[in-house]
C-alpha positions in Angstrom: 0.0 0.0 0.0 1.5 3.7 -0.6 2.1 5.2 2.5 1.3 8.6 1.4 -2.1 7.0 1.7 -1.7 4.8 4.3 -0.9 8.2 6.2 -3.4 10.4 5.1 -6.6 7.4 5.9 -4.9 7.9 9.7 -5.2 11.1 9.9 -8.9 11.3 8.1 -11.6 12.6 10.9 -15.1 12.0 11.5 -16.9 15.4 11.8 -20.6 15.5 12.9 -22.5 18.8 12.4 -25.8 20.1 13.0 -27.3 23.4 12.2 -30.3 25.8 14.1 -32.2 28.6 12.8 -33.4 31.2 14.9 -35.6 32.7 12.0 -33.7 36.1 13.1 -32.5 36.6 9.4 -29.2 35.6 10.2 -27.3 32.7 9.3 -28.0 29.7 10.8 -25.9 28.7 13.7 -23.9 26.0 13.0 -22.3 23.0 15.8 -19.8 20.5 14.5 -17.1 18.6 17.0 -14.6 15.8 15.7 -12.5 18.0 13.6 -10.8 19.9 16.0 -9.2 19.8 19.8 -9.8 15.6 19.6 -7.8 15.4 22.8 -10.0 17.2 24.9 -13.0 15.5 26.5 -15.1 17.6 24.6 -14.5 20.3 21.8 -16.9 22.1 19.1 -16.9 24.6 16.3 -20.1 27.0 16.6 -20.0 29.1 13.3 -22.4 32.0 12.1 -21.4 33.6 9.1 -17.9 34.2 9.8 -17.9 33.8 13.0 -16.3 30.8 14.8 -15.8 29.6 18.4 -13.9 26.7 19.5 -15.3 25.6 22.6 -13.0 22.9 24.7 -13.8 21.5 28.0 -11.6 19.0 30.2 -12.5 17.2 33.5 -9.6 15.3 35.9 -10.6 11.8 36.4 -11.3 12.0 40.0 -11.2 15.3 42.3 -8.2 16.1 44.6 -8.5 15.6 48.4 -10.7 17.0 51.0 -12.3 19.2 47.7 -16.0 19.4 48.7 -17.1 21.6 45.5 -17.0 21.9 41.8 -13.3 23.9 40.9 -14.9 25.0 37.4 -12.8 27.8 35.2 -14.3 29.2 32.4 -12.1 31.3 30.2 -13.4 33.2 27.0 -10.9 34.6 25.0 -10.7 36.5 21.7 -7.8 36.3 18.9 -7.1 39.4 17.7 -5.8 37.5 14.2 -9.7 36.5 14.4 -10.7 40.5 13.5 -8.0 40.8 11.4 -6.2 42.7 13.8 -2.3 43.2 16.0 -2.8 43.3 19.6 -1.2 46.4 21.1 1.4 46.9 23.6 5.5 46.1 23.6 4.7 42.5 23.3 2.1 42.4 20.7 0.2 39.1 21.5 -2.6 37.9 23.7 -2.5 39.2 27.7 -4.2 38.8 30.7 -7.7 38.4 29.8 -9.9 41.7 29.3 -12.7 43.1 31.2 -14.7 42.5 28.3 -13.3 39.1 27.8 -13.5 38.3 32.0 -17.4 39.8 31.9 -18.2 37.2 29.0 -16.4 34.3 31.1 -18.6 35.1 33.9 -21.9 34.9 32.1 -20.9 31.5 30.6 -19.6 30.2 34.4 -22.9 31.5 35.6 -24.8 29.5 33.4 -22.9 26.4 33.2 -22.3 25.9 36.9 -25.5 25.4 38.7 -26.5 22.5 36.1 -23.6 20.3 37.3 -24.4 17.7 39.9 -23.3 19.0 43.6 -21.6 15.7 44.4 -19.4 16.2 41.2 -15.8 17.7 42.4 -13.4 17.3 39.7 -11.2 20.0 38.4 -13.4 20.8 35.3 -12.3 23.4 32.9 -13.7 25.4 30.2 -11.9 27.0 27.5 -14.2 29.3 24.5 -11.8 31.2 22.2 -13.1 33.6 19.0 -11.0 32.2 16.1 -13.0 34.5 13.3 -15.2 37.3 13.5 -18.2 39.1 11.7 -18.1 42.7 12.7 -21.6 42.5 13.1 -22.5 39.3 15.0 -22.0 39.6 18.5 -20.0 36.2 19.8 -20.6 37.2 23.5 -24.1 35.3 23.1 -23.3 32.5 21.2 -20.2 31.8 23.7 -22.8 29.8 26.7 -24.2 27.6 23.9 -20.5 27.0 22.3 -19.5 25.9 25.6 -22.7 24.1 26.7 -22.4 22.3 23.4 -19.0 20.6 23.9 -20.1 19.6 27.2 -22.8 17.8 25.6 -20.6 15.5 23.4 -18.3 14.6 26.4 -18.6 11.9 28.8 -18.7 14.7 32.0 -22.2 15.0 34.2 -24.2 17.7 33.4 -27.7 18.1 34.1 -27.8 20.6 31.0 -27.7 21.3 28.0 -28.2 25.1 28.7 -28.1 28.0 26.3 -27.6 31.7 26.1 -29.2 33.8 23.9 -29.5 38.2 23.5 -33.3 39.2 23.4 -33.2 43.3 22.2 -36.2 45.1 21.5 -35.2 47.0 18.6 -38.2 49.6 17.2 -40.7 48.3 19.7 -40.1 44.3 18.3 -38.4 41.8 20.6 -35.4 40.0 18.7 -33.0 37.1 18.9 -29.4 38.0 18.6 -29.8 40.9 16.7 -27.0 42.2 15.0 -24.4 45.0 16.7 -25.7 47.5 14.7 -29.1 47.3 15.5 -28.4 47.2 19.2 -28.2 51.4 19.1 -31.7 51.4 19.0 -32.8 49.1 21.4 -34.8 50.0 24.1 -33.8 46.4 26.2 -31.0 44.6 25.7 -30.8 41.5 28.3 -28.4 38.0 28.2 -30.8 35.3 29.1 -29.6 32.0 30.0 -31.5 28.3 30.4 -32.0 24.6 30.0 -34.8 23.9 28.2 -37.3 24.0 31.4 -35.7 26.7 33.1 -34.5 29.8 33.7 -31.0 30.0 35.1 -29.3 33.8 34.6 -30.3 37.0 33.5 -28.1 40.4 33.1 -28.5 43.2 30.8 -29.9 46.9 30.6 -32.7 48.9 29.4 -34.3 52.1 29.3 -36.9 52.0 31.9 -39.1 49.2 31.1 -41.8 47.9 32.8 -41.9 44.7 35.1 -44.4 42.9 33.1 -42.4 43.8 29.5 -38.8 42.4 31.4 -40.7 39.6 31.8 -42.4 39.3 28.5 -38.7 39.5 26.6 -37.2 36.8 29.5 -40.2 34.5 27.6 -39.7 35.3 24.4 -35.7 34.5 24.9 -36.4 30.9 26.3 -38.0 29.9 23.1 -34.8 30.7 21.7 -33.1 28.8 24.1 -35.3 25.7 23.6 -34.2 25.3 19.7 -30.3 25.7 20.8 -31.0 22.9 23.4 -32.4 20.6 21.0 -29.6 21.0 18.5 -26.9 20.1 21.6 -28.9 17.3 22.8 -29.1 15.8 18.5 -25.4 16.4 18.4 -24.9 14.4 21.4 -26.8 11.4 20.0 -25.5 11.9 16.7 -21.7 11.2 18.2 -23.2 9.1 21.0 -22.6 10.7 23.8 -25.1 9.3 26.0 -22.8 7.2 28.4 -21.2 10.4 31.0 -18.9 9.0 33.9 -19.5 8.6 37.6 -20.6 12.1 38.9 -20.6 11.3 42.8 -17.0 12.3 44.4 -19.2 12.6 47.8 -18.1 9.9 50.8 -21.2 9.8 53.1 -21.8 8.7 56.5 -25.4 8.8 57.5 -25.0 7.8 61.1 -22.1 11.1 61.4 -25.2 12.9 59.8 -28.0 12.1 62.3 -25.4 12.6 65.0 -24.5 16.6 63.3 -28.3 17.6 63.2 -29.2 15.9 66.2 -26.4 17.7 68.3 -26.6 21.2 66.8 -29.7 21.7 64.9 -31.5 23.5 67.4 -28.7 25.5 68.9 -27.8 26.7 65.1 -31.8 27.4 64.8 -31.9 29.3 67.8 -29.1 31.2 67.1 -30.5 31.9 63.3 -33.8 33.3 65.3 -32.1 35.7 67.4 -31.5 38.7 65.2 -28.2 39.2 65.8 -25.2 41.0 63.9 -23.4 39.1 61.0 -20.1 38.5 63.2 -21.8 38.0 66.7 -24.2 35.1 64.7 -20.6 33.8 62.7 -19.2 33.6 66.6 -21.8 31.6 68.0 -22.1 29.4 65.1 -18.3 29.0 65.3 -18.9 28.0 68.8 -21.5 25.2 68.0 -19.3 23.8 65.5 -16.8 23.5 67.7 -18.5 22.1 70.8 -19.5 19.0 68.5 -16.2 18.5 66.7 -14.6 18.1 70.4 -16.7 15.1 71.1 -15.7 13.2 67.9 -12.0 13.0 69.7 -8.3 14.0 68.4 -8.2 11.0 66.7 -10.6 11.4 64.2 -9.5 10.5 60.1 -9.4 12.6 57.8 -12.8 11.7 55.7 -14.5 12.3 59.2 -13.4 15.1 59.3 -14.4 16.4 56.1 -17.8 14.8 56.6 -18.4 16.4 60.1 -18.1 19.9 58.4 -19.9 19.3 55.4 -23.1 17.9 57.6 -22.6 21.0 59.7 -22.9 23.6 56.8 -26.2 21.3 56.2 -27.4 22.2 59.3 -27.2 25.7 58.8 -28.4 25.4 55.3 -31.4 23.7 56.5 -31.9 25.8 60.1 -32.0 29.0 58.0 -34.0 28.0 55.5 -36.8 26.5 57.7 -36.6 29.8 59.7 -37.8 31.4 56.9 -40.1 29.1 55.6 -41.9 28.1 59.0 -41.7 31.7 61.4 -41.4 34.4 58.2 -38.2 35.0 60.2 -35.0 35.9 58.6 -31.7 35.8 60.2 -31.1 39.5 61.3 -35.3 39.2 62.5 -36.7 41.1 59.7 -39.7 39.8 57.8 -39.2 39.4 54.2 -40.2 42.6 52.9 -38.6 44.7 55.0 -35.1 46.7 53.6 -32.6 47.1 56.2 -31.8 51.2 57.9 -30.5 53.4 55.5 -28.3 56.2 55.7 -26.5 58.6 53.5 -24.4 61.7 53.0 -23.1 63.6 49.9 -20.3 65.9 49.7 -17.9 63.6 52.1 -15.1 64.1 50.2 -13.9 67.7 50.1 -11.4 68.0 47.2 -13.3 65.6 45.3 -15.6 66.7 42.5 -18.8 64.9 44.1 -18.7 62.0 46.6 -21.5 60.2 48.9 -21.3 57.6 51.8 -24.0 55.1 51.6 -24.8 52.9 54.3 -27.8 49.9 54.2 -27.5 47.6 57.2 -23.8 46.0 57.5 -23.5 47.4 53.9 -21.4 50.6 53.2 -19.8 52.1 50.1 -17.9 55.2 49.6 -18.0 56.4 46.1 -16.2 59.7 44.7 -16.8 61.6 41.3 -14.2 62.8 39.2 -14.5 64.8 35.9 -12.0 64.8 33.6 -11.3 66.1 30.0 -11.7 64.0 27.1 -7.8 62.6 27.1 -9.0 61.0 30.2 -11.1 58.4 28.3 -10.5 55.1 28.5 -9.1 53.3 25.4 -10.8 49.9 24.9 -8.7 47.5 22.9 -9.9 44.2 21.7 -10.3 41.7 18.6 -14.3 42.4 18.7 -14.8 46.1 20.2 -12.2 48.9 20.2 -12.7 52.4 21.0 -12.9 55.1 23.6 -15.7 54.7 26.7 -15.7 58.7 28.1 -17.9 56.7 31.6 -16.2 54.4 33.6 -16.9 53.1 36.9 -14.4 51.0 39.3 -15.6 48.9 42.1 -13.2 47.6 44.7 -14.0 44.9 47.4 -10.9 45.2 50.0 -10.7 42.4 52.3 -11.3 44.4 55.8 -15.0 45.2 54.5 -16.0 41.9 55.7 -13.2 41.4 58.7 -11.0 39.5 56.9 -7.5 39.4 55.7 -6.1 38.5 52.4 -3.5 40.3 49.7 -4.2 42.9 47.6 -4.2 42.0 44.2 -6.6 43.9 42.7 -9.7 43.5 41.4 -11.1 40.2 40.2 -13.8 38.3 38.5 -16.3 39.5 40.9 -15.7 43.2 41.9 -15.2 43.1 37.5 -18.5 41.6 37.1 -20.2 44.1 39.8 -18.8 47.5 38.6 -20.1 46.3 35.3 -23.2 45.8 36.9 -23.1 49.6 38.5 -22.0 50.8 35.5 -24.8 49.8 33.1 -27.4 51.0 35.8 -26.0 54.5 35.7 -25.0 54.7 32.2 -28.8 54.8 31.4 -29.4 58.4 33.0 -26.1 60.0 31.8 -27.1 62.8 30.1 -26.3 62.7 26.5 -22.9 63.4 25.3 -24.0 66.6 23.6 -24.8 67.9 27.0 -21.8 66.2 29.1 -18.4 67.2 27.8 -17.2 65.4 30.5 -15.6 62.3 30.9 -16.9 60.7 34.2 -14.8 58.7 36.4 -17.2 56.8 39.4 -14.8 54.5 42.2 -17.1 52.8 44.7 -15.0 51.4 47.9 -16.8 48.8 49.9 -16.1 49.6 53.3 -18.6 47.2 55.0 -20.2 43.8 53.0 -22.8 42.0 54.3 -25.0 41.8 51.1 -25.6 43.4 48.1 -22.8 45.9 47.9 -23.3 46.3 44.5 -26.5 47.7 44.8 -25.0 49.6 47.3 -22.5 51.1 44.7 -25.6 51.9 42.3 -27.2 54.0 45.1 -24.1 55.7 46.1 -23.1 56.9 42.7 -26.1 57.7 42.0 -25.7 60.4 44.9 -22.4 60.8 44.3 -23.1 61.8 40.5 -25.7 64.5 41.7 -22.8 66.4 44.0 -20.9 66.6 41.1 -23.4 68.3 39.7 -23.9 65.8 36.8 -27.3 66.4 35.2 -28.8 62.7 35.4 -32.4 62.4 33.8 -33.3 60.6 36.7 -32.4 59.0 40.6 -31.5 55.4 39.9 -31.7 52.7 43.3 -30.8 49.0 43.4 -32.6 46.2 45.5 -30.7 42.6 45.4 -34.1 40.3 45.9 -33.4 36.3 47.5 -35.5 33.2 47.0 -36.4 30.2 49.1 -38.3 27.5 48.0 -39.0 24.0 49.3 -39.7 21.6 47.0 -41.3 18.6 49.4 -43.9 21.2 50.3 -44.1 23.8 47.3 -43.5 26.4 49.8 -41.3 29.9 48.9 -40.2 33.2 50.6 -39.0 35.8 48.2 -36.7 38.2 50.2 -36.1 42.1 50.0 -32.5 43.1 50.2 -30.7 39.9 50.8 -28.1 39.2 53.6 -24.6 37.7 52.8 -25.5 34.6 54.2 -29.0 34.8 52.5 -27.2 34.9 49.2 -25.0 31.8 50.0 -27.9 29.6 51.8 -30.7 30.6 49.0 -31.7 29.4 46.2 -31.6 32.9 44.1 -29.6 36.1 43.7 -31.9 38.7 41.7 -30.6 42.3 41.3 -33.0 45.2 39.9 -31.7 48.7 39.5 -34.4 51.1 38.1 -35.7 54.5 38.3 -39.9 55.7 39.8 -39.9 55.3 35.9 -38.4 51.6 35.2 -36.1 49.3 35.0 -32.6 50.2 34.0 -30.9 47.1 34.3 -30.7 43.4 36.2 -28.3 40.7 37.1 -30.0 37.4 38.2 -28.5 34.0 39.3 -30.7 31.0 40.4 -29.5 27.8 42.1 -32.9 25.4 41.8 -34.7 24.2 38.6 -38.8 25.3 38.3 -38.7 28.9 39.1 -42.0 29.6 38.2 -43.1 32.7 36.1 -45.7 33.8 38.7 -42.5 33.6 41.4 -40.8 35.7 39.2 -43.3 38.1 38.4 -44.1 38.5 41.8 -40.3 39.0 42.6 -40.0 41.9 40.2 -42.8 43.8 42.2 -41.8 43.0 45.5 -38.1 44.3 44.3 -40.1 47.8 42.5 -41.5 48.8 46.0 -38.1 48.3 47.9 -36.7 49.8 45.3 -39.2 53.0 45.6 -38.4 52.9 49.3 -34.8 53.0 48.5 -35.1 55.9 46.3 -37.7 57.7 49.0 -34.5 57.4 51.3 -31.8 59.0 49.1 -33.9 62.0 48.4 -33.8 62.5 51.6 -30.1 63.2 51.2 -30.1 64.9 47.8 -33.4 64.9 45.6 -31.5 66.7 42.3 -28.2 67.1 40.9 -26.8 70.3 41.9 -27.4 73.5 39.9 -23.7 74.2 39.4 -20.5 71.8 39.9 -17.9 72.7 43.0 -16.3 75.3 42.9 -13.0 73.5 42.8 -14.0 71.0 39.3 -12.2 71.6 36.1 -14.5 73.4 33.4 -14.6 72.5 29.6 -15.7 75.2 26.8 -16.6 73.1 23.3 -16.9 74.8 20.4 -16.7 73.8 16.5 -14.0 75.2 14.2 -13.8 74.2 10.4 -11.9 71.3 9.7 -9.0 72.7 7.9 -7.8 74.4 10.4 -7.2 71.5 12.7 -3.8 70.9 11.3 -3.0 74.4 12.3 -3.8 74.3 15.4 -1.9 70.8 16.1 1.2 72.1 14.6 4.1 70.1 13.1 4.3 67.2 15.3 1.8 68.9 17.9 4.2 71.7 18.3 1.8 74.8 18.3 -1.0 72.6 20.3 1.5 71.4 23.0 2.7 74.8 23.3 -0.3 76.4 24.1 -1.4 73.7 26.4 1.9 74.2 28.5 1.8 77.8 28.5 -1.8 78.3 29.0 -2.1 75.6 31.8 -5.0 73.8 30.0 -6.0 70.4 28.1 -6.8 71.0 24.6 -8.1 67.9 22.5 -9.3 67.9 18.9 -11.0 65.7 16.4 -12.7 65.8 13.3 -16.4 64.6 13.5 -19.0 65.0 10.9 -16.4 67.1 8.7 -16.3 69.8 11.5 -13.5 70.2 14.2 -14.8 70.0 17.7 -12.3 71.1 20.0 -12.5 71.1 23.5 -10.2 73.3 26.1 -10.1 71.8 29.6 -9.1 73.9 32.5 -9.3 74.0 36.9 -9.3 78.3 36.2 -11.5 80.3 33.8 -8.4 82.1 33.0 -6.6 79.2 31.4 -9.6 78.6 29.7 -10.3 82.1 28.2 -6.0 82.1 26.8 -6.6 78.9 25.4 -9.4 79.7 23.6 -8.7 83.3 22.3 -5.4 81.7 21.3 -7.1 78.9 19.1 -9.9 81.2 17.8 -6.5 83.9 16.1 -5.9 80.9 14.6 -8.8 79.6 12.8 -9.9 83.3 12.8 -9.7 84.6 8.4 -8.4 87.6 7.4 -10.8 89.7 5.8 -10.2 92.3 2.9 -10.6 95.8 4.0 -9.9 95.0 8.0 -6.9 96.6 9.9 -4.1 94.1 12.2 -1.4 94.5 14.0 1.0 92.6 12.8 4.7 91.0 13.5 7.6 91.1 11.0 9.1 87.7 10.4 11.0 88.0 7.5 13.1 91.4 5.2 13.3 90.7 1.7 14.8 93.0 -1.1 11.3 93.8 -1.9 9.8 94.5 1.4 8.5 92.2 4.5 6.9 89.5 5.4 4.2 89.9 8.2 2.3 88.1 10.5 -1.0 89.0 10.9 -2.6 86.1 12.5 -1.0 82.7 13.6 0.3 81.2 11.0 -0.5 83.6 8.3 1.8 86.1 6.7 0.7 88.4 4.0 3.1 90.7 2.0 4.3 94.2 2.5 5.9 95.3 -0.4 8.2 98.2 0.2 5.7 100.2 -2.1 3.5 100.0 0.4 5.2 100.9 3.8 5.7 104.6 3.2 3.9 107.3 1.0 7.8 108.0 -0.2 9.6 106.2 -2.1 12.0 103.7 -0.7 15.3 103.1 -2.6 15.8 99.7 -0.6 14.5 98.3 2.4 17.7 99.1 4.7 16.9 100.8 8.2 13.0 100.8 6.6 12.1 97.9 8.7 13.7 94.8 11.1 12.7 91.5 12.0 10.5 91.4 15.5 8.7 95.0 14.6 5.2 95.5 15.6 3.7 97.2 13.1 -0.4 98.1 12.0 -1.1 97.4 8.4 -4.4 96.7 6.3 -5.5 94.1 4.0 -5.9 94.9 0.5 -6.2 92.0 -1.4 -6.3 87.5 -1.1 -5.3 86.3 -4.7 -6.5 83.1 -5.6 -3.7 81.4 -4.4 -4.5 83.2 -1.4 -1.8 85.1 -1.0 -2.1 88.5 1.5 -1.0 91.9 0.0 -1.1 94.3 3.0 -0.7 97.9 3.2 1.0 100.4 5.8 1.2 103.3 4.1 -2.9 103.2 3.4 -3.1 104.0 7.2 -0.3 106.8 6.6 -1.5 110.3 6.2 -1.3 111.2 2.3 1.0 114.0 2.3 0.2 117.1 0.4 1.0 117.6 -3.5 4.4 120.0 -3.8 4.0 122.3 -7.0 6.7 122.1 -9.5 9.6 125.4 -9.6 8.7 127.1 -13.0 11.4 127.1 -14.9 13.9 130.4 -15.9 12.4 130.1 -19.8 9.0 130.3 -18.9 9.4 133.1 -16.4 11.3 135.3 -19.4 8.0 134.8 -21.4 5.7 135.9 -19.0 4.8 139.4 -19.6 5.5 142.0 -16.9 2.5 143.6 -15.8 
């Protein structure tokens, strides 16, 4: 046999593909696994017109010791070859991922992780990289159903398939994955993930919608969802997939569990009922903990070990949960409606441009304003968006909020994924660029955690945003809503303003920002299969009157932004010059612009937009402004015929002098026309440096000046000729 042949039959693969139409007018989405990544436990291509994810996911054999949860990753990652495009920087490749890229990541890991089974504890990770992009299809929601996909044709437990999809209502219709450039006039835009029975995350924005219309587009998405599901689970059979390995990585000891609840339930109970603060309550469950380890002996192994703490986080799982459920109790004794005290305060900071502290419960952020000019904005550089965002809003979670200690190094995933959270829900009432020259800087700083510090940050720039005087349409609040639900019984306690531990021990973590108006934006995670659209329905109201109450609260503080900004913020004067005179004021190299920005004590940026320069002169002091400005405007000021300046000599020639009459334009004085007499040559007439007042007479075509000093001369008077001796002998005598 020829072995060129003999190689290329080993080296032949077996790809399996199947293809879903959203009926969106887009090209279908296409799955296909067997042609590339074969080594992984799972790998697929998703492609939609020309773009293409390869989704990868690997799962250790069995999990490492003493592990009692799942240790999932989930990395999304673009190519910058995949846009056609050089990464930046000295090194010119791939980095550390983006926020973009780390925002992505989370929604996928959001998705993906409550639908493995809880006694599954294997490192498991999950790898989704853009290898080719369409400008205008958005990968970000094809990247759950990529990764969902090539769990599907592995042999790892998953309760899924699941699938993420972008509903937009775009000119008052609700789409599927519209494309980017539709997305500018959507009024909602929300990432919805699910199996095909449920529900399991929601995050996005909108422009104050209704509670009934967030819920309509959540519906209309899970359609969508159901046709992506149906696809994974034909891929699966098509490459027979149907045989997963042995999910359990849980030892158990029923007898050590008995023994747990019986010792402690009732202690932990009681202390859940007792209303006390979040570190007194961690104490004395601490305590309890303890009290019962003691009696198992020194000697105890390792798996005992283990076992005896897992049973006892059951016990305060179940304690708290019955609590609720049973007595309408919750752990720091309010009901389930009620919102924890509130307190604020604006103007905190007193050299920043607009700060607030606000305080809900054990929950505290401080959050400062600063205004800046537009070389301030922040440069966004990946494969699939680039540009400039002139709003940006930083939210940092330091370990002493919550009484802790750990490094500092900086933010991550989460405090990521909650600025971004803040950030959309203020983003909606910015005023519009037209009326903001601004670029906007927000930093929240958690000082205290004990739930929903998000939310927390959403309320306190919100306040902090109206010190600086910034002119939002409208107050925006934020309410982070918890769910409990038994199963056995059917019974459920929605909860206003969630606790810590409510977050960790529920089955739901749903947070609403809006305005009195609507809904501006929402992040929701759920733990539990079924939830119910009345359940969420009736979540959404119950979050709109905390919310309300919220917002009743702040206006206590600070109803409006202020009329003016403080004293001490930078001012910015726009204004629009015609485009050729840009390179004029930039100079060669950006000599003239850097000059006057160093000698004025100002920013001054430029750009053309719309074939018109808009230039924009950034100051702390009206006087820098007002040099800046008067020194731009002689420059793209144009002479005019017939007007009188004052004007600089540059350059003698044989002929006459070159003057400036305006920055960067010289006209000619020709020695003609300095003096009434007439000028033999141009020595001692005139020097370099001389200030001197002429008039324009005349632009050429090539526009070329011809100036004038001597038409501002007084004409001197006509001398009359000496008659001559002949004609005064033929005059006759009288």
């Amino acid at each position: 046999m020829n072995p060129y042949v003999e190689l290329k039959l080993q080296m032949s693969y077996n790809e399996k593909k199947v293809t879903i139409d959203l009926g969106n007018g887009l090209a279908p989405i296409e799955l296909s696994t067997g042609k590339l990544a074969k080594q992984a436990d799972g790998s697929v291509v998703l492609k939609q017109g020309n773009t293409m994810l390869l989704a990868t996911v690997v799962s250790a054999k069995e999990p490492k010791e003493g592990v009692d949860f799942l240790p999932l990753s989930v990395d999304y990652q673009e190519k910058y070859a995949a846009a056609g495009r050089i990464p930046g920087g000295f090194l010119r490749r791939e980095a550390r991922l983006s926020d973009y890229e780390v925002l992505i990541s989370r929604l996928v890991d959001r998705a993906l992780r409550p639908l493995f089974p809880d006694t599954y504890h294997a490192d498991t990770q999950v790898m989704i990289s853009l290898i080719s992009a369409d400008k205008d299809i958005m990968p970000d929601a094809l990247a759950g159903l990529a990764a969902s996909a090539a769990i599907a044709v592995s042999d790892i437990p998953f309760n899924g398939p699941i699938s993420e999809v972008r509903v937009a209502k775009v000119n008052g219709e609700l789409v599927i994955n519209p494309r980017l450039s539709a997305l500018e006039n959507a009024t909602l835009e929300y990432i919805v993930a699910g199996s095909a029975q449920d529900i399991v995350m929601v995050e996005g924005e909108s422009k104050e919608i209704s509670e009934a219309e967030m819920v309509q587009a959540i519906a209309f998405a899970h359609e969508a969802i159901k046709k992506q599901v149906a696809a994974q689970i034909e891929l699966a059979n098509l490459v027979g997939a149907s045989v997963k390995r042995d999910g359990n990585h849980e030892p158990s000891n029923l007898d050590l569990r008995d023994a747990v609840f019986a010792a402690t339930y009732d202690k932990v109970y009681a202390v859940a009922k007792s209303g006390s603060s979040k570190h007194e309550r961690s104490d004395r469950f601490a305590e309890i903990g303890d009290e019962f380890f003691i009696t198992l002996g020194e000697e105890i192994d390792e798996e005992t070990e283990f076992l005896a703490k897992k049973y006892y986080h059951d016990v305060q799982y179940e304690a708290v949960r019955n609590l609720i459920l049973d007595e309408g109790i919750r752990l720091d004794g309010r009901d389930a409606r009620t919102v924890r005290p509130i307190w604020s305060e604006v103007d905190y900071l007193p050299a920043a441009h607009g700060s607030a502290v606000f305080t809900r419960g054990e929950t505290q952020s401080l959050t400062s304003v600063t205004l800046g000019a537009k070389d301030d904005e922040q440069m966004i550089d990946g494969a699939f968006i680039h540009g400039y965002s002139k709003f940006i809003l930083h939210y940092n979670f330091p370990a002493f909020s919550t009484g802790e200690v750990r490094p500092n190094r900086g933010p991550g995933r989460r405090e990521v994924g909650h600025g971004n959270l803040a950030m959309r829900s203020l983003k909606q009432v910015l005023p519009a660029d037209n009326d903001n020259p601004y670029t906007i800087r927000v930093v929240s700083d958690i000082l205290e955690s004990n739930g929903s510090s998000s939310m927390a940050t959403v309320c306190a720039g919100t306040l902090a945003l109206m010190d600086a005087g910034v002119k939002l349409k409208a107050p925006v609040s934020g309410i982070a809503m918890g769910l409990i639900t038994d199963e056995k019984t059917g019974k459920y306690a929605i909860l206003s303003d969630i606790l810590g531990d409510e977050d960790h021990l529920g089955d739901m973590d749903f947070k609403v920002t809006g305005t009195e108006n609507g809904i501006v934006a929402c992040q929701m995670d759920l733990k539990i299969n079924g939830l119910k659209w009345e359940v969420l329905t009736q979540a959404l109201d119950q979050a709109k009157e905390a919310r309300l109450h919220i917002l009743g609260e702040m206006k206590k503080t600070l109803a409006a932004p202020r009329e003016d900004y403080k004293p001490h913020a930078p001012r910015i004067v726009s204004f629009t010059i015609d485009k050729e005179f840009i390179g004029a004021i930039i100079g060669p190299g950006g000599k003239i612009i850097q000059e006057m920005q160093r000698e004025t004590g100002s920013t001054i940026s430029i750009e053309e937009v719309d074939g018109k320069g808009i230039v924009q002169v950034f100051a702390d002091d009206k006087a820098s402004i007002d040099a800046a400005v008067s020194r731009i405007k002689a420059i793209v000021a144009k002479p005019e015929v017939g007007e009188v300046y004052e004007g600089k000599v540059k350059s003698i020639m044989p002929f006459g002098a070159f003057v400036e009459i305006m920055p960067g334009k010289d006209g000619l004085l020709h020695i003609s026309e300095i003096e009434w007499r007439r000028l033999e040559s141009m020595d001692g007439v005139l020097k370099e440096g001389d200030i001197v007042k002429v008039k324009l007479l005349d632009i050429d075509k090539q526009g070329k000046l011809k100036l004038s000093r001597k038409a501002l001369l007084p004409r001197p008077p006509r001398e009359d000729k000496p008659k001559s001796e002949t004609e005064t002998k033929d005059v006759p005598k009288a």
